[in-house]
N, C-alpha and C positions, 0 to 999 in steps of 0.2 A: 504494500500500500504506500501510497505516496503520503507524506508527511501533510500537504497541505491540505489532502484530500480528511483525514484524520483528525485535523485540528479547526474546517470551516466551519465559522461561525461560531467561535467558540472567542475569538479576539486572544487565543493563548499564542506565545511566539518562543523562541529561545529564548531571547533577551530577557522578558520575564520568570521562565522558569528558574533563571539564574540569582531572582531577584525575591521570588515567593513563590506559596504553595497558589496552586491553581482552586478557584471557589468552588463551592460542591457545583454549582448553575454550569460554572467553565466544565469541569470535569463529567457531568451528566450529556452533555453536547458533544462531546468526544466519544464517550461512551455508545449515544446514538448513532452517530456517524459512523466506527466500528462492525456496529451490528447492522446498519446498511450496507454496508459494501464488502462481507463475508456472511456467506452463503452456512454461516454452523448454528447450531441449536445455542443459543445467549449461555446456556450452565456452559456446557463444552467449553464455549470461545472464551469465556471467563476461566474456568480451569485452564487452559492452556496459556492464558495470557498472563496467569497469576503465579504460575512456576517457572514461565522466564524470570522473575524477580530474584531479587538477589538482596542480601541487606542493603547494598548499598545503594537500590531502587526506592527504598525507605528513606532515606537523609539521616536527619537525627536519630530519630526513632530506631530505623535500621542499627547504627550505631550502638545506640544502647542496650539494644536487646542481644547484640553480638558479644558488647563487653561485662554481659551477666554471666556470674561463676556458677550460678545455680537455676534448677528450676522456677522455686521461692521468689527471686529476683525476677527472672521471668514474668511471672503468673502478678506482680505484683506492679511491674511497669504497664502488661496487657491493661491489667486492671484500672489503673491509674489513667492511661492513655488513651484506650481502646474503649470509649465511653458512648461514642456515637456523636458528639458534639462537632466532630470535623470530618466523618464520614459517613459512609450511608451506613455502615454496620459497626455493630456494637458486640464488642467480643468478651465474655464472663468465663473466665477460668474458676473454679472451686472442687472443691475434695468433699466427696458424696457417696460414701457407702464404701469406702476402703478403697476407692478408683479416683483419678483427676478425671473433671466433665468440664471441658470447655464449650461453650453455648454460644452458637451463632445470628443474633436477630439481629434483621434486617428493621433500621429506624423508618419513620413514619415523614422520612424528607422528601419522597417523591413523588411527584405530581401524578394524582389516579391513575390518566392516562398514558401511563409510563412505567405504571407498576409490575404488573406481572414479569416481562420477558429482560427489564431492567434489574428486576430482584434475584432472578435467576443468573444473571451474568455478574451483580455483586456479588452472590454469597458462590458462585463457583472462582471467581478470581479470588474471596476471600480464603478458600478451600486450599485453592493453587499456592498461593502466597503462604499461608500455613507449612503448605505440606516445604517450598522452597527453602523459608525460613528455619524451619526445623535442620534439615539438611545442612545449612550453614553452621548454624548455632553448636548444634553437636559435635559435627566436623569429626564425623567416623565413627561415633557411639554410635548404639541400635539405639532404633528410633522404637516407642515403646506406646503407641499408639495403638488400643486392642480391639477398635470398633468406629463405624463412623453410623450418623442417624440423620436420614432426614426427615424431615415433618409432612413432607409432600408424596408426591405418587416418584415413578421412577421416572428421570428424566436423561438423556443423553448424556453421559461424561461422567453419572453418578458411581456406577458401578468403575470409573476406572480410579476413583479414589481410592479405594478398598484396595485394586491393585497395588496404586502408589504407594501406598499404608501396610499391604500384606494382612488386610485386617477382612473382619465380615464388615459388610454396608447392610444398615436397616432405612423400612419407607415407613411413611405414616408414622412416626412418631412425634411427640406432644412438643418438639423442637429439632431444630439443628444442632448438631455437636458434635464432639468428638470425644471418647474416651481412651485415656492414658493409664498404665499399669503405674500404682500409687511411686513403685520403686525407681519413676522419674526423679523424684524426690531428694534421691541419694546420690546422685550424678553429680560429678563435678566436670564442667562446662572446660573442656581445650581450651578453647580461644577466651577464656571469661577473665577478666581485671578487675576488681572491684573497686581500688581505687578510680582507675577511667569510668567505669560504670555509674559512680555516684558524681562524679563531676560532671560525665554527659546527663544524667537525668535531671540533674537541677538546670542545667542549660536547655534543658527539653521541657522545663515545668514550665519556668522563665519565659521561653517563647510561648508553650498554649496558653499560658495567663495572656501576654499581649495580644495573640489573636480574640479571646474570648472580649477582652476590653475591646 
């Protein structure tokens, strides 16, 4: 795809993404244009477009969650960060019945008419990014992810998560999630610094405080 073709009408350019994040309005208009001009089911082209990421498709954030030593750390920056307030999905990690459940809802930012096949390409790029991020973050640990669920019928790309994951995939369940074997817990993170980790997060609170103002 051609770049301009990707970004019309949306007013984003290099020069700005150098400069800020793009608004949820900018980023929805990108997103549409996307899923006009490939031909895949919106879960699919979201999952596939969410594991080319990489931390460092992230910024800050990406950062932070690289130089966490632990899960704990982890689950506590998601928690922190990953509120819904700057994106369309809102991610809740918690320990529930002796397993990690991280929960995927989709926020109440998008316009009706935009809802259905737009929801399905967030929460499959949210899926993809998950699944990339982990990948990073462990950096050659097994990945300890024992199940994935979704709340919906079976949709294109769903079953290749479970692949990705080596897990079962569930439908019709009361949410989106994912579950982890609790002994993520124990893991000490390769690439994790704790010193850099807590200097990046206070520079990551710093900035979503000034966007929120």
């Amino acid at each position: 795809l051609a770049i301009e073709e990707i970004l019309c009408g949306s007013d984003i350019t290099e020069g700005l993404l150098e400069l800020e994040d793009p608004s949820l309005n900018q980023e929805l208009i990108v997103i549409q244009n996307i899923m006009g001009l490939l031909a895949v089911h919106p879960f699919e082209l979201g999952l596939s477009i969410g594991c080319m990421c990489n931390a460092s498709a992230f910024g800050l954030f990406g950062q932070v969650l690289v130089a966490c030593t632990s899960a704990e750390q982890v689950f506590n920056v998601v928690a922190k960060f990953l509120t819904g307030d700057h994106d369309f999905v809102k991610v809740d990690p918690r320990i529930e019945n002796n397993k990690i459940v991280t929960r995927f809802d989709i926020t109440d930012d998008l316009p009706i008419h935009l809802q259905l096949e737009t929801e399905q390409f967030i929460l499959g790029r949210s899926m993809g990014s998950s699944i990339a991020l982990q990948k990073h973050i462990l950096a050659g640990l097994p990945c300890l992810t024992t199940e994935v669920g979704f709340s919906g019928e079976e949709l294109p790309g769903m079953l290749q998560v479970g692949e990705l994951y080596d897990c079962d995939v569930k439908f019709q369940q009361p949410y989106n999630y994912l579950h982890s074997d609790i002994d993520l817990l124990k893991l000490v993170f390769p690439l994790g610094n704790n010193m850099l980790s807590n200097v990046l997060l206070k520079r990551a609170g710093n900035y979503l405080y000034s966007k929120r103002g």
